[in-house]
Residue, then its C-alpha position, 0 to 999 in steps of 0.5 A: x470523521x469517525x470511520x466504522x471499525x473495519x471487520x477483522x480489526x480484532x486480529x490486530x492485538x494477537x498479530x502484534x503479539x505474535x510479530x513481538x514475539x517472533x511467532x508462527x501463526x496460522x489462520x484460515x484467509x478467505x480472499x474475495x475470488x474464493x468460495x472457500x477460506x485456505x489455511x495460511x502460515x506465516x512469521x507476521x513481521x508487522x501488522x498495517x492500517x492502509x486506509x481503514x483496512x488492516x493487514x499483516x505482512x509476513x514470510x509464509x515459510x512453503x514456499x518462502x515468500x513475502x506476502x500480505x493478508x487483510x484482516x477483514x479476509x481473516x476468519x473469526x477465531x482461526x488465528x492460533x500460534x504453532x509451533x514450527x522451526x522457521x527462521x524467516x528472511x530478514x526483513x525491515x518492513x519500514x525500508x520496504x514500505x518507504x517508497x511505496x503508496x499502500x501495501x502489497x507486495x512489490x517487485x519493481x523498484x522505486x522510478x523518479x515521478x515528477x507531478x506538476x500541480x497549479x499554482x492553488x493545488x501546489x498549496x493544497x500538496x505542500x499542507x497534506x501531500x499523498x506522499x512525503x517529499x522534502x524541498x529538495x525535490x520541489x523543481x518549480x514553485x512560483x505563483x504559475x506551477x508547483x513541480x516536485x519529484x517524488x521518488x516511489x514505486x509505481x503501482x495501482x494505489x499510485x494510479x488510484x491516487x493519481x485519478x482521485x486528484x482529476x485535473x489538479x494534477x499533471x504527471x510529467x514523467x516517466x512516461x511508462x505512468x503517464x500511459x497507465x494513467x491515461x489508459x486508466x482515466x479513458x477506460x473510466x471515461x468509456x464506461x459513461x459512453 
């Protein structure tokens, strides 16, 4: 399926260059709630694709924090490098971003979530999972139920993920996602009451 090139994609080529070469950029960020767009300085560690959207992950050093910014919320033209004395925590975005579904900044660790899936809908997991998983975490898998483990961050994209699927899916534990979910799917459902 072609996907239009999403707005902001041409911040991607400067942001590679900067996080390569270790520069402090600065950029006017405008996010969605805001009437106006605010300046922004970071030390880019790694520009991201998450669906169809591009984002740059990076230590602003004021106070010295982790965040992510959307290409698509960066203003045209506004991305210049600076100079400033900043050595940045370290930061290894692939260990980060491992066992979590999107891209955003996250506090809480990663919990054991065991999904249960039907026999035809195990299949379609195995052939394009959401999420890596290796036969070590399949707990069940017979011609009545295919079990895995998955082990990950439990966050909005998770849920959103978990809704996309509707009733292929069961979530068994933990119990803390089983709530959200149900909370999520009934709030969706009352909108049609």
């Amino acid at each position: 399926e072609a996907v239009p090139p999403g707005r902001g994609n041409e911040l991607i080529d400067p942001l590679l260059v900067a996080c390569m070469n270790g520069q402090v950029v600065q950029f006017d960020h405008q996010k969605y709630t805001d009437s106006v767009p605010k300046r922004r300085i970071i030390y880019p560690h790694q520009v991201k694709e998450h669906r169809n959207r591009w984002y740059v992950i990076g230590h602003e050093p004021d106070p010295v924090q982790l965040r992510v910014f959307g290409l698509d919320r960066i203003i045209s033209g506004t991305v210049q490098p600076i100079e400033l004395a900043f050595t940045p925590p370290d930061f290894d975005a692939d260990a980060y971003f491992r066992p979590a579904l999107g891209v955003a900044i996250y506090d809480n660790p990663a919990e054991a979530v065991v999904l249960s899936f039907g026999y035809e809908q195990g299949l379609h997991f195995r052939s394009q999972p959401f999420f890596p998983f290796h036969e070590s975490d399949v707990l069940t898998d017979t011609t009545g139920e295919f079990r895995v483990k998955l082990t990950l961050i439990i966050n909005d994209e998770l849920l959103f993920e978990l809704a996309r699927l509707g009733n292929s899916v069961k979530v068994i534990s933990p119990p803390t996602l089983v709530s959200r979910l149900t909370g999520f799917l009934q709030r969706a459902l009352e909108q049609y009451a």
